[in-house]
Gaussian input, Z-matrix of N, CA and C with variables (Angstrom, degrees):
# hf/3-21g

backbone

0 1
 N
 C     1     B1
 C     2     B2     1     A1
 N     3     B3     2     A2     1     D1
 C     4     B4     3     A3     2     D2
 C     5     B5     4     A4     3     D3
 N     6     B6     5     A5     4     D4
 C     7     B7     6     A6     5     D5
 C     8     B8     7     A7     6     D6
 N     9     B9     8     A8     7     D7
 C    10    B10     9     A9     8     D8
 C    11    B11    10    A10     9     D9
 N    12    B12    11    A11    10    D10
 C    13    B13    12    A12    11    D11
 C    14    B14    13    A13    12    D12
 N    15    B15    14    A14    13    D13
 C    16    B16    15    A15    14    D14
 C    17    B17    16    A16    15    D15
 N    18    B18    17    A17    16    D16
 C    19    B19    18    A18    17    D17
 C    20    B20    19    A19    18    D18
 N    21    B21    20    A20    19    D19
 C    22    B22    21    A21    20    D20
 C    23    B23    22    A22    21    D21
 N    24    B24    23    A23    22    D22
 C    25    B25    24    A24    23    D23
 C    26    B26    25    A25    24    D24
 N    27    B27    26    A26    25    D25
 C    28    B28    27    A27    26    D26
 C    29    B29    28    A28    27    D27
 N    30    B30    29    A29    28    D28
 C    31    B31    30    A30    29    D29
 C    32    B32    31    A31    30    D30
 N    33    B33    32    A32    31    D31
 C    34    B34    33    A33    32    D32
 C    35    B35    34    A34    33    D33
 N    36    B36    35    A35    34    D34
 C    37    B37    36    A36    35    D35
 C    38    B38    37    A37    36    D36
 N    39    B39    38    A38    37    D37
 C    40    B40    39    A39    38    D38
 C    41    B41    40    A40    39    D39
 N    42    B42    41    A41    40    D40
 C    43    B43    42    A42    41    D41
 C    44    B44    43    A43    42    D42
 N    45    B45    44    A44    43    D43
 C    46    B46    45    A45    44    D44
 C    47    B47    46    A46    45    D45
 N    48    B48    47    A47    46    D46
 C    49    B49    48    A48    47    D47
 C    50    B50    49    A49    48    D48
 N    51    B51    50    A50    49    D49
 C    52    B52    51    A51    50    D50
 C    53    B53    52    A52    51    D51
 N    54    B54    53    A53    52    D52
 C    55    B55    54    A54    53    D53
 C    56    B56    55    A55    54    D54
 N    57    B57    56    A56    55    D55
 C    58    B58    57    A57    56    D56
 C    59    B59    58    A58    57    D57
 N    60    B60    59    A59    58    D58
 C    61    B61    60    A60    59    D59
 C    62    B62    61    A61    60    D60
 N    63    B63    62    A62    61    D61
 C    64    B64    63    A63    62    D62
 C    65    B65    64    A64    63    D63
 N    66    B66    65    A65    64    D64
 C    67    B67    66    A66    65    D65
 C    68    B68    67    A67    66    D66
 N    69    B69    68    A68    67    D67
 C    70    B70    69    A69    68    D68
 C    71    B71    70    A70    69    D69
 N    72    B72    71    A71    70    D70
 C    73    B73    72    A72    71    D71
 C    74    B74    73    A73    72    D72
 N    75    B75    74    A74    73    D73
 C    76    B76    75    A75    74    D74
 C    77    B77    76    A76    75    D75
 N    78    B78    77    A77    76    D76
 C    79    B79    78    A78    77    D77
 C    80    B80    79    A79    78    D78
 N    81    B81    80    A80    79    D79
 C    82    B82    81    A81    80    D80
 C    83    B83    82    A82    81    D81
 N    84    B84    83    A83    82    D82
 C    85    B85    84    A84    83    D83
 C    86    B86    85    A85    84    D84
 N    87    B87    86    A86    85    D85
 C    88    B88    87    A87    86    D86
 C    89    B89    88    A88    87    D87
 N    90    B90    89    A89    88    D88
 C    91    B91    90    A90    89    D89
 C    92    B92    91    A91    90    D90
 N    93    B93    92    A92    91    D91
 C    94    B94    93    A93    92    D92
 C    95    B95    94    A94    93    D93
 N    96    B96    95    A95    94    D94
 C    97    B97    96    A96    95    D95
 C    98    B98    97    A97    96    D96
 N    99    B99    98    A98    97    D97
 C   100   B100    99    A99    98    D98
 C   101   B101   100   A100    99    D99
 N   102   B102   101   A101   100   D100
 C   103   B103   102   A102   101   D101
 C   104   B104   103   A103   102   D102
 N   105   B105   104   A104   103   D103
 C   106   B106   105   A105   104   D104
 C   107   B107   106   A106   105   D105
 N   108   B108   107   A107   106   D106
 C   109   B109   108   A108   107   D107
 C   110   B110   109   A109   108   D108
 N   111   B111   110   A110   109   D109
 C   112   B112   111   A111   110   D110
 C   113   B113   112   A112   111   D111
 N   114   B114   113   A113   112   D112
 C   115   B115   114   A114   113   D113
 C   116   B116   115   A115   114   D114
 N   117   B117   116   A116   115   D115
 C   118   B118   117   A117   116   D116
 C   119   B119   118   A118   117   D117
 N   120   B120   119   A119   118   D118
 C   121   B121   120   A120   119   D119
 C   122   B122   121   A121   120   D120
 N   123   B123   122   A122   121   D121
 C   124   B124   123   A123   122   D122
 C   125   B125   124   A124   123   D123
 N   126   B126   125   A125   124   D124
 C   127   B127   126   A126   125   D125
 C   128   B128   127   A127   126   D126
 N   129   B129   128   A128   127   D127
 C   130   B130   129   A129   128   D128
 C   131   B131   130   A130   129   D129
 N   132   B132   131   A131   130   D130
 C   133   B133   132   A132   131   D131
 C   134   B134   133   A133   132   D132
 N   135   B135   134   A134   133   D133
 C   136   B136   135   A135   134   D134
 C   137   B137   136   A136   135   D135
 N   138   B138   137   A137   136   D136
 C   139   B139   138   A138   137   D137
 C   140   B140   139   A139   138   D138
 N   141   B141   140   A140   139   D139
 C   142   B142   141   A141   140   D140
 C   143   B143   142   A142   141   D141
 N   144   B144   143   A143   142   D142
 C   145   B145   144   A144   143   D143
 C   146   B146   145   A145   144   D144
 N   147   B147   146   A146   145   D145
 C   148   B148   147   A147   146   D146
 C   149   B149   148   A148   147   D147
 N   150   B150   149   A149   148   D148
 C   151   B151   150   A150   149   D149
 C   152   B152   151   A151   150   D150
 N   153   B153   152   A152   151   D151
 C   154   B154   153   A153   152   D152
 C   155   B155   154   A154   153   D153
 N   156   B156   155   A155   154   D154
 C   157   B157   156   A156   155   D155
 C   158   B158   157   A157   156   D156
 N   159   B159   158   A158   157   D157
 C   160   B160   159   A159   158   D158
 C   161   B161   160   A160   159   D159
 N   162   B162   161   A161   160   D160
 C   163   B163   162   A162   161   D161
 C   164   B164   163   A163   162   D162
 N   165   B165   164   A164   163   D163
 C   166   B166   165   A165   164   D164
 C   167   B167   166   A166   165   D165
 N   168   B168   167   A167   166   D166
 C   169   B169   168   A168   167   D167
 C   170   B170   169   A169   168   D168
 N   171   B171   170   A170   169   D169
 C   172   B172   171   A171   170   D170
 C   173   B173   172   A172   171   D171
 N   174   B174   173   A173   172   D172
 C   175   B175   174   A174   173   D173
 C   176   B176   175   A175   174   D174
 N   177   B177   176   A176   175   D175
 C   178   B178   177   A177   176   D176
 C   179   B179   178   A178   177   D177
 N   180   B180   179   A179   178   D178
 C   181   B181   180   A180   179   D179
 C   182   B182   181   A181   180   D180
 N   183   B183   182   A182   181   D181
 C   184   B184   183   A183   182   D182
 C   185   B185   184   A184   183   D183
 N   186   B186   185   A185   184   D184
 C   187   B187   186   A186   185   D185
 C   188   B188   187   A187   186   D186
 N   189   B189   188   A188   187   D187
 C   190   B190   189   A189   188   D188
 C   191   B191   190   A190   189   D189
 N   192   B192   191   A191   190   D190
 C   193   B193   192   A192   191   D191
 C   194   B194   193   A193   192   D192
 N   195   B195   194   A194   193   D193
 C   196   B196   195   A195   194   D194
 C   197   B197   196   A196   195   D195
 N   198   B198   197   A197   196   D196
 C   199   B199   198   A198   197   D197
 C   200   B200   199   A199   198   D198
 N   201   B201   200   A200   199   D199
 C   202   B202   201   A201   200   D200
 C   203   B203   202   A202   201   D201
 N   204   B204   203   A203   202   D202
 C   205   B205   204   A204   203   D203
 C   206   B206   205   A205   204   D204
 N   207   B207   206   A206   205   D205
 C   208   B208   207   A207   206   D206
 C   209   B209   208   A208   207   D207
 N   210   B210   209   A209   208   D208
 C   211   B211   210   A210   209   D209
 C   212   B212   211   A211   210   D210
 N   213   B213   212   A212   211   D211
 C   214   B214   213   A213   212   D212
 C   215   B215   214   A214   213   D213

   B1=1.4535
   B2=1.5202
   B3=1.0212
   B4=1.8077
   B5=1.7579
   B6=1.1830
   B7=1.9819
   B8=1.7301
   B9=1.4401
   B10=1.2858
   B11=1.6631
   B12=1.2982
   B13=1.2740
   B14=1.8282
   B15=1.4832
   B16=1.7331
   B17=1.6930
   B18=1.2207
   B19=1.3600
   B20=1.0339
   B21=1.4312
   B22=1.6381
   B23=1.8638
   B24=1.4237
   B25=1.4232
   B26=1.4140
   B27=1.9712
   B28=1.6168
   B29=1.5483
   B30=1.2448
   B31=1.4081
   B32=2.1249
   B33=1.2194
   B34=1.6257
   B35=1.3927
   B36=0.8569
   B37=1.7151
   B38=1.4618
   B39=1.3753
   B40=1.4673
   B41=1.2443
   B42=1.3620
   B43=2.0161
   B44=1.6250
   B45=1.0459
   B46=1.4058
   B47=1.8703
   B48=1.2103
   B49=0.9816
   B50=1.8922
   B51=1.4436
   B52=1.8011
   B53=1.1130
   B54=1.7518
   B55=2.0363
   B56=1.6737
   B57=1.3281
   B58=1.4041
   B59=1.3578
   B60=1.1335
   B61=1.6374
   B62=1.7716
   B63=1.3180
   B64=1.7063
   B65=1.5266
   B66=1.5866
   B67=0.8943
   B68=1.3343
   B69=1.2348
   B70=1.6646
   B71=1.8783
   B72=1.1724
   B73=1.3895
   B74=1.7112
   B75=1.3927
   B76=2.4025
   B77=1.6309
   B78=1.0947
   B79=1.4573
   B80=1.3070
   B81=1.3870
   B82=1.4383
   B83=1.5799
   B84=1.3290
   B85=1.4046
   B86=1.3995
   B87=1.6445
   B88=1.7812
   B89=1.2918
   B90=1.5382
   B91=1.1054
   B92=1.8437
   B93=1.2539
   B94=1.5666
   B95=1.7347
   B96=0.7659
   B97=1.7554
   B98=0.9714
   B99=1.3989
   B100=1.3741
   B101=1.5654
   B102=1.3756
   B103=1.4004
   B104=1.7122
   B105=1.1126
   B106=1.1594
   B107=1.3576
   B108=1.5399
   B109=1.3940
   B110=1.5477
   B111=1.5425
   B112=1.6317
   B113=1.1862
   B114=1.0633
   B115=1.4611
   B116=1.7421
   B117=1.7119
   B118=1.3392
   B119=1.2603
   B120=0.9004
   B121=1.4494
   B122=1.7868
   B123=1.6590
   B124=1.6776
   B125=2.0039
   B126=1.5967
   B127=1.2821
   B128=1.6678
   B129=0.9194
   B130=1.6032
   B131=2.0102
   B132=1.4947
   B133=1.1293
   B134=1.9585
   B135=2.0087
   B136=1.1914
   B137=1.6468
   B138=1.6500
   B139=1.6602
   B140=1.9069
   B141=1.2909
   B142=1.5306
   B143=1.0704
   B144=1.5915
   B145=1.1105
   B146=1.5849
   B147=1.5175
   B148=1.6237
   B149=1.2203
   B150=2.1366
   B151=1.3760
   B152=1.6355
   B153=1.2090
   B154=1.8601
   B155=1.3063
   B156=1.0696
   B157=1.8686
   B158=1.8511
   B159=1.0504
   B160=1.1932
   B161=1.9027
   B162=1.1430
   B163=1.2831
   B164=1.6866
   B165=1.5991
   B166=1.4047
   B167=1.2468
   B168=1.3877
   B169=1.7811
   B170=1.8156
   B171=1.3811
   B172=1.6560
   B173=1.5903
   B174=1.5910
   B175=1.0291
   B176=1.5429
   B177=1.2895
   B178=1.2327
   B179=1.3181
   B180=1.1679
   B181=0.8397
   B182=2.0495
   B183=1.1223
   B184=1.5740
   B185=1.2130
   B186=1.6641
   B187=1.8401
   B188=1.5910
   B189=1.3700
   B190=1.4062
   B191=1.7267
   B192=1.5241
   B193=1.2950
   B194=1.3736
   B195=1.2502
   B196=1.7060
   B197=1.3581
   B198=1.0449
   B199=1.9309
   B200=1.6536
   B201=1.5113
   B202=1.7445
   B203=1.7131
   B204=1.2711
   B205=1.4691
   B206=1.6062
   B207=1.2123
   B208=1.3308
   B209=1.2672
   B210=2.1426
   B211=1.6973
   B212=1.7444
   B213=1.6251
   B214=1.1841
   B215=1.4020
   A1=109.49
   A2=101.01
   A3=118.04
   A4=103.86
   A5=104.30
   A6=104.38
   A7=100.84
   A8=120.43
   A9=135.12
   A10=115.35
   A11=108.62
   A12=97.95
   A13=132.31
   A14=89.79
   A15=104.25
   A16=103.69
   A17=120.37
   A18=113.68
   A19=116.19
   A20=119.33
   A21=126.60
   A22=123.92
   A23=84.36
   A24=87.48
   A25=154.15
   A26=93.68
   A27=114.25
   A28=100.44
   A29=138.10
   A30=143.92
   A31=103.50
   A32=87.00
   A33=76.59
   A34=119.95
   A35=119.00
   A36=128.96
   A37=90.56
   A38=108.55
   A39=110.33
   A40=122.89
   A41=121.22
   A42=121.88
   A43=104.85
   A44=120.49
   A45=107.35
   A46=116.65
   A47=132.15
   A48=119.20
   A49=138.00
   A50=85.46
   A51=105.12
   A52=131.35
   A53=99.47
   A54=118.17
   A55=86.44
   A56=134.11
   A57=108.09
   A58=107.59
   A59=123.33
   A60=118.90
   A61=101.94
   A62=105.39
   A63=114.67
   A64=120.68
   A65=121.44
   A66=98.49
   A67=135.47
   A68=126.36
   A69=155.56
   A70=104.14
   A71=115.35
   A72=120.08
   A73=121.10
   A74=98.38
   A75=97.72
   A76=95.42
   A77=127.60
   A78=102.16
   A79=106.05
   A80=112.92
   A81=103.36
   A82=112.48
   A83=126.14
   A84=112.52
   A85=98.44
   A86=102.57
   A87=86.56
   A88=128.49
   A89=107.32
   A90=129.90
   A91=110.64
   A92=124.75
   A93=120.15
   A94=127.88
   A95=118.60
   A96=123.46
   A97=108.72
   A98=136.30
   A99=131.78
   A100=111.29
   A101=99.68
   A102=113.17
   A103=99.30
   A104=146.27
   A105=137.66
   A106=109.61
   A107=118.64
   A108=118.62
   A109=100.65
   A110=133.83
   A111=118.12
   A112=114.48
   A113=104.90
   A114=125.43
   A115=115.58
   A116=116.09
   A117=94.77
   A118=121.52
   A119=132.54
   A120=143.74
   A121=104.42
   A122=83.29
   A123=90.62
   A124=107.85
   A125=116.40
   A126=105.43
   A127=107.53
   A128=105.88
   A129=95.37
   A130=110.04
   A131=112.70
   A132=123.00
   A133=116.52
   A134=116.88
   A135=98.68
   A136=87.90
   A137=112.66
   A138=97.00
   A139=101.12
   A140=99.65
   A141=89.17
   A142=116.84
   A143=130.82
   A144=114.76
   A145=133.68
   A146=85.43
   A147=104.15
   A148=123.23
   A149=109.42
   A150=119.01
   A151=120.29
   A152=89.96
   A153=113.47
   A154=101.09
   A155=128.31
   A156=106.51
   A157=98.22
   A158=107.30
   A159=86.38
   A160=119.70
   A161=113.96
   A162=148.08
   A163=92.85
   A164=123.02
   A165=168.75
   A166=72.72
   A167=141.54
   A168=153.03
   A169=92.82
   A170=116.18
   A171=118.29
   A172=115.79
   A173=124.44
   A174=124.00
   A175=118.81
   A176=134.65
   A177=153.06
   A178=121.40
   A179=120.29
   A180=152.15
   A181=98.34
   A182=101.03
   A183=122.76
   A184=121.22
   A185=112.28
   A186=106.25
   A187=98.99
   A188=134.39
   A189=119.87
   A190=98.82
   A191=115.68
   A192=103.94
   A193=112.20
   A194=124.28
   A195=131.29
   A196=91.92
   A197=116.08
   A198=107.49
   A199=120.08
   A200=95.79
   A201=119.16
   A202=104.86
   A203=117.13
   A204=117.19
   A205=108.49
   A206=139.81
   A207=125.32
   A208=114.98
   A209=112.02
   A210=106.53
   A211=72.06
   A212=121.83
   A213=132.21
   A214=103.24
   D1=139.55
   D2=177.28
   D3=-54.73
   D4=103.22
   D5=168.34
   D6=-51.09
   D7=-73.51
   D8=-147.24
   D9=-106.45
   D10=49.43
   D11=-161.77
   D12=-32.09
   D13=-21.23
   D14=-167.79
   D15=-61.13
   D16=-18.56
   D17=179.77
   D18=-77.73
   D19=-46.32
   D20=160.08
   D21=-40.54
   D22=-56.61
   D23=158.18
   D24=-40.05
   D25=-46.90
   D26=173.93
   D27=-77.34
   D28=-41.19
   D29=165.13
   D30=-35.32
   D31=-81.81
   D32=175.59
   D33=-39.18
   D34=-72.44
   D35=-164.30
   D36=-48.39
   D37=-64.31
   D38=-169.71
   D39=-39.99
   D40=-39.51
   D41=-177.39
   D42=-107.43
   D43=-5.13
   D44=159.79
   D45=-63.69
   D46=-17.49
   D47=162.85
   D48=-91.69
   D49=-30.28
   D50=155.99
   D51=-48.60
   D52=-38.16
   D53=-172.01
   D54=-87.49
   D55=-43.70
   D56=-172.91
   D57=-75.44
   D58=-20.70
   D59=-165.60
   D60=-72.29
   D61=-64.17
   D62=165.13
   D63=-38.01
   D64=-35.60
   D65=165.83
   D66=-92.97
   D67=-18.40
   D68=130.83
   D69=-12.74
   D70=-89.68
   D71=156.66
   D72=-20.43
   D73=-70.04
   D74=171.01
   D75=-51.57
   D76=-40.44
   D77=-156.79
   D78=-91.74
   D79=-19.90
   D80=177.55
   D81=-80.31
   D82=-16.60
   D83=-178.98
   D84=-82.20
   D85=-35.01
   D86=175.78
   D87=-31.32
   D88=-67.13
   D89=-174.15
   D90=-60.90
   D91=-35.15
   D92=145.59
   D93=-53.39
   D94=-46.06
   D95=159.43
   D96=-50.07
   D97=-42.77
   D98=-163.30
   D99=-80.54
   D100=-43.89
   D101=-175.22
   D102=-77.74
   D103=-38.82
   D104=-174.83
   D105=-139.76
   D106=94.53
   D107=-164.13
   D108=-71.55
   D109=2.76
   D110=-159.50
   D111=-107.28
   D112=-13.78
   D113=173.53
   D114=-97.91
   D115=5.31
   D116=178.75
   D117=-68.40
   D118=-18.35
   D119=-173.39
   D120=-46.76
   D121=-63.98
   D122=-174.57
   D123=-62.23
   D124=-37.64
   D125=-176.53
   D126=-74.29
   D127=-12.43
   D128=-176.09
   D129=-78.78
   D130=-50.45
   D131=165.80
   D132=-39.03
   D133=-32.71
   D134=-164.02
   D135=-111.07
   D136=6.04
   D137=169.14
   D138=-76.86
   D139=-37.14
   D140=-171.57
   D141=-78.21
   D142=4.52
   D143=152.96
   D144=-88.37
   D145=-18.45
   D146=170.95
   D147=-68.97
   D148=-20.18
   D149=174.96
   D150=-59.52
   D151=-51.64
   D152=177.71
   D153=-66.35
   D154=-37.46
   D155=179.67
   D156=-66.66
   D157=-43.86
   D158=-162.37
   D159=-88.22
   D160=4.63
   D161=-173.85
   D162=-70.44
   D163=-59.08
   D164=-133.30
   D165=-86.08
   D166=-88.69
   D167=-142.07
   D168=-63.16
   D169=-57.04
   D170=168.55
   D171=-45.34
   D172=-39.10
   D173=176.43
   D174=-81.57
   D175=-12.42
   D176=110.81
   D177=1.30
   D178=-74.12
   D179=-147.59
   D180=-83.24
   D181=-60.51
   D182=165.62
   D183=-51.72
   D184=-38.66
   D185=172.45
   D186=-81.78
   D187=-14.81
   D188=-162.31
   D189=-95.16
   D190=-19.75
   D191=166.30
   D192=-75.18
   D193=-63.19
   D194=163.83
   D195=-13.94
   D196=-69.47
   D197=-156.84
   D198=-70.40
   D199=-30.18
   D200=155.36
   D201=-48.56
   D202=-74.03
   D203=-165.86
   D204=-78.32
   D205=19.51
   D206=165.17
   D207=-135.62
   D208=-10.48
   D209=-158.32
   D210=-98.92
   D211=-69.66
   D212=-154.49
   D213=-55.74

């Protein structure tokens, strides 16, 4: 049985917004590649940077449960 549920908790909440953002982001460069194949280069370079920012808020999210399940 779960001691602390709140860590589990901050985990959920926490990547439900990362997983929509990431996937929001793939489809939109998709949909830029498609429409202008000459420039994928450049959209692919600022989705993956746009991936990691938002990757970053999930990992966030992961030290504040960590710190939930061992400080609290």
């Amino acid at each position: 049985m779960i001691q602390n549920p709140s860590a589990a908790f901050t985990m959920a909440v926490g990547t439900i917004g990362p997983g929509l953002a990431i996937g929001m982001i793939g489809a939109a460069a998709l949909i830029g590649m498609a429409r202008n194949p000459e420039n994928s280069q450049k959209i692919q370079i600022a989705m993956i940077i746009a991936i990691a920012f938002a990757e970053a808020i999930a990992i966030y999210a992961l030290v504040v449960a960590l710190i939930i399940k061992f400080v609290a």
